[in-house]
C-alpha positions as CSV (number, residue, x, y, z in Angstrom):
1,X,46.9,-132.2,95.5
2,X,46.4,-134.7,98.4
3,X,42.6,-134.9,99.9
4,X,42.6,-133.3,103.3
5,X,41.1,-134.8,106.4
6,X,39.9,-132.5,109.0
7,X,37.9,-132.1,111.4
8,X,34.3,-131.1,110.3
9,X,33.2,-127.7,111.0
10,X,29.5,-126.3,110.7
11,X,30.3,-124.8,107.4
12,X,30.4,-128.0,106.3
13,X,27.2,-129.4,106.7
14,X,25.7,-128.3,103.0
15,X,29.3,-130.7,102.0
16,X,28.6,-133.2,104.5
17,X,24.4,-133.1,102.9
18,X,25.9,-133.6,99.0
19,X,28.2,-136.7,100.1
20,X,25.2,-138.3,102.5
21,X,22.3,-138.3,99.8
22,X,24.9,-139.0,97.0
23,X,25.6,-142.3,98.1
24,X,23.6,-145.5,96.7
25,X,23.8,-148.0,100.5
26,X,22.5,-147.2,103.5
27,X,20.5,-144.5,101.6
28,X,18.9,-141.6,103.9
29,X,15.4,-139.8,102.8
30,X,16.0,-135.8,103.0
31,X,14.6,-134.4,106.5
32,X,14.6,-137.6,108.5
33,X,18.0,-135.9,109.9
34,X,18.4,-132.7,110.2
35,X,21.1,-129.7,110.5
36,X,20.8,-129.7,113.9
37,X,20.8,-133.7,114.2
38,X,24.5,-133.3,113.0
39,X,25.5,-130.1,114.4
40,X,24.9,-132.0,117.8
41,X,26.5,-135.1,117.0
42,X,29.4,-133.0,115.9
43,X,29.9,-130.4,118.5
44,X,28.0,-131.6,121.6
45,X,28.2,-135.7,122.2
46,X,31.3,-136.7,119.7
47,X,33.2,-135.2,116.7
48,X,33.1,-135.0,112.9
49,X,35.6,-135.3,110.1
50,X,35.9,-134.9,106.4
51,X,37.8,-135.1,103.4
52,X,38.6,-132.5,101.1
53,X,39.6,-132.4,97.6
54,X,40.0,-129.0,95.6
55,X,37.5,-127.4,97.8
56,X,35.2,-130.7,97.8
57,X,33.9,-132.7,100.7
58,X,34.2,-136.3,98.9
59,X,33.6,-138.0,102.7
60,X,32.6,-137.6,106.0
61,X,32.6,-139.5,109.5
62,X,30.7,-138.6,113.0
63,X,31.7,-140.8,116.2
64,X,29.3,-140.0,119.4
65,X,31.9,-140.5,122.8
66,X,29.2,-140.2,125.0
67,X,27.7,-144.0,123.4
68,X,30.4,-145.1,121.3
69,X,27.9,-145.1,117.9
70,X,29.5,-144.6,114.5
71,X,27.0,-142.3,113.7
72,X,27.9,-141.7,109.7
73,X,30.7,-143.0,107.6
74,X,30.6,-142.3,103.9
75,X,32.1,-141.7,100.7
76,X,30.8,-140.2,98.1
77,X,30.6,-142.4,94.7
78,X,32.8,-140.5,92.5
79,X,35.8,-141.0,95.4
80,X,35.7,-144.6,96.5
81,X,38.2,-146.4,96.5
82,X,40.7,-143.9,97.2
83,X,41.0,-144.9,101.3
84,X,39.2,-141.7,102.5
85,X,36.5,-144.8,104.3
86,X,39.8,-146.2,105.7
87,X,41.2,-142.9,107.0
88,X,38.3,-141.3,108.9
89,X,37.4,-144.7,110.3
90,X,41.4,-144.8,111.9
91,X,40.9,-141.0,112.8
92,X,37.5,-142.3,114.7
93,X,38.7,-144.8,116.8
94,X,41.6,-143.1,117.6
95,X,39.4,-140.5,119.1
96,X,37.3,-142.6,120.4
97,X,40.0,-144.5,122.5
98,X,40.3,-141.0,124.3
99,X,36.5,-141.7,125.6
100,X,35.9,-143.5,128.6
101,X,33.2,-145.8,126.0
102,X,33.7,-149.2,126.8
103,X,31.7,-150.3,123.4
104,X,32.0,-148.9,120.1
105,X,28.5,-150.0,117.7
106,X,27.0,-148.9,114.4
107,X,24.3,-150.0,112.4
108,X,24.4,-150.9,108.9
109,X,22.2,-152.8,106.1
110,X,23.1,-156.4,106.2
111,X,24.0,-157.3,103.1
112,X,25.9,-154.2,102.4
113,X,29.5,-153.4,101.6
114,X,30.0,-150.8,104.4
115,X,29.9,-154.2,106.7
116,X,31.9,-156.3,105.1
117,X,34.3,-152.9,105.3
118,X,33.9,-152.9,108.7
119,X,33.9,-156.9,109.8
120,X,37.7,-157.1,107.6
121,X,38.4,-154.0,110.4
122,X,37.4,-156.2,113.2
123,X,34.2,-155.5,113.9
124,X,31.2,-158.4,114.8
125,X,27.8,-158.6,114.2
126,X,25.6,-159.5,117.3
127,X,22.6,-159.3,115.3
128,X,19.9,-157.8,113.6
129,X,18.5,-154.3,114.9
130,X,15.3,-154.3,112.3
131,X,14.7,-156.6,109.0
132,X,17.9,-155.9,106.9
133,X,19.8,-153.4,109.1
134,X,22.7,-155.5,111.2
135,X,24.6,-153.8,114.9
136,X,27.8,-154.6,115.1
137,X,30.3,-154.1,117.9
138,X,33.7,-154.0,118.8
139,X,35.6,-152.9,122.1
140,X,36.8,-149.7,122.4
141,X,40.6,-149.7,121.9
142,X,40.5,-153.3,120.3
């Protein structure tokens, strides 16, 4: 059976929660974001996606198109490799290009291989946010 991307839905969050704590960069401590953290970025300011597998969400992606942030892009362990990171982050900007958002940015560690993911995808670093954690940038559309 093919994974399945989608758009995320609420009952996805607990999915979404297994796939964010599972993964071993850009690691998140339980409660710093919560339910309603996502539920907004997901229904109010911009739009989630995931993959499905047999029943399993195996990754996830949020874009905000009120300011252009890639708010979460993951994959869990057990499915990398497998292009889901590649597909939610075409399905992004191609929503994203339907936003008036002149900038797209997102935050990532610095030495970490989500950016050199998304610098081969043509994104730039303009610098460093806090020690370790790099912004980069690219134009909306680009």
């Amino acid at each position: 059976m093919t994974p399945v991307l989608r758009q995320a839905e609420r009952k996805d969050v607990p999915g979404i929660w297994d796939v964010r704590y599972a993964v071993t960069e850009n690691m998140l401590s339980p409660g710093r974001v919560s339910d309603d953290d996502v539920r907004r970025e997901m229904e109010e300011t911009g739009c989630g996606w995931v993959i499905e597998d047999a029943g399993e969400i195996e990754a996830f992606g949020i874009a905000n198109g009120v300011s252009g942030n890639i708010w979460a892009l993951f994959v869990h362990p057990r499915a990398q490799g497998r292009g889901h990171g590649s597909r939610l982050h075409d399905e992004m900007l191609a929503w994203l290009r339907t936003k008036s958002v002149a900038m797209l940015w997102l935050t990532t560690g610095e030495t970490t291989r989500a950016r050199g993911f998304y610098e081969r995808r043509g994104w730039k670093c303009v610098g460093l946010v806090e020690p370790g954690e790099a912004r980069l940038e690219r134009r909306n559309g680009a």
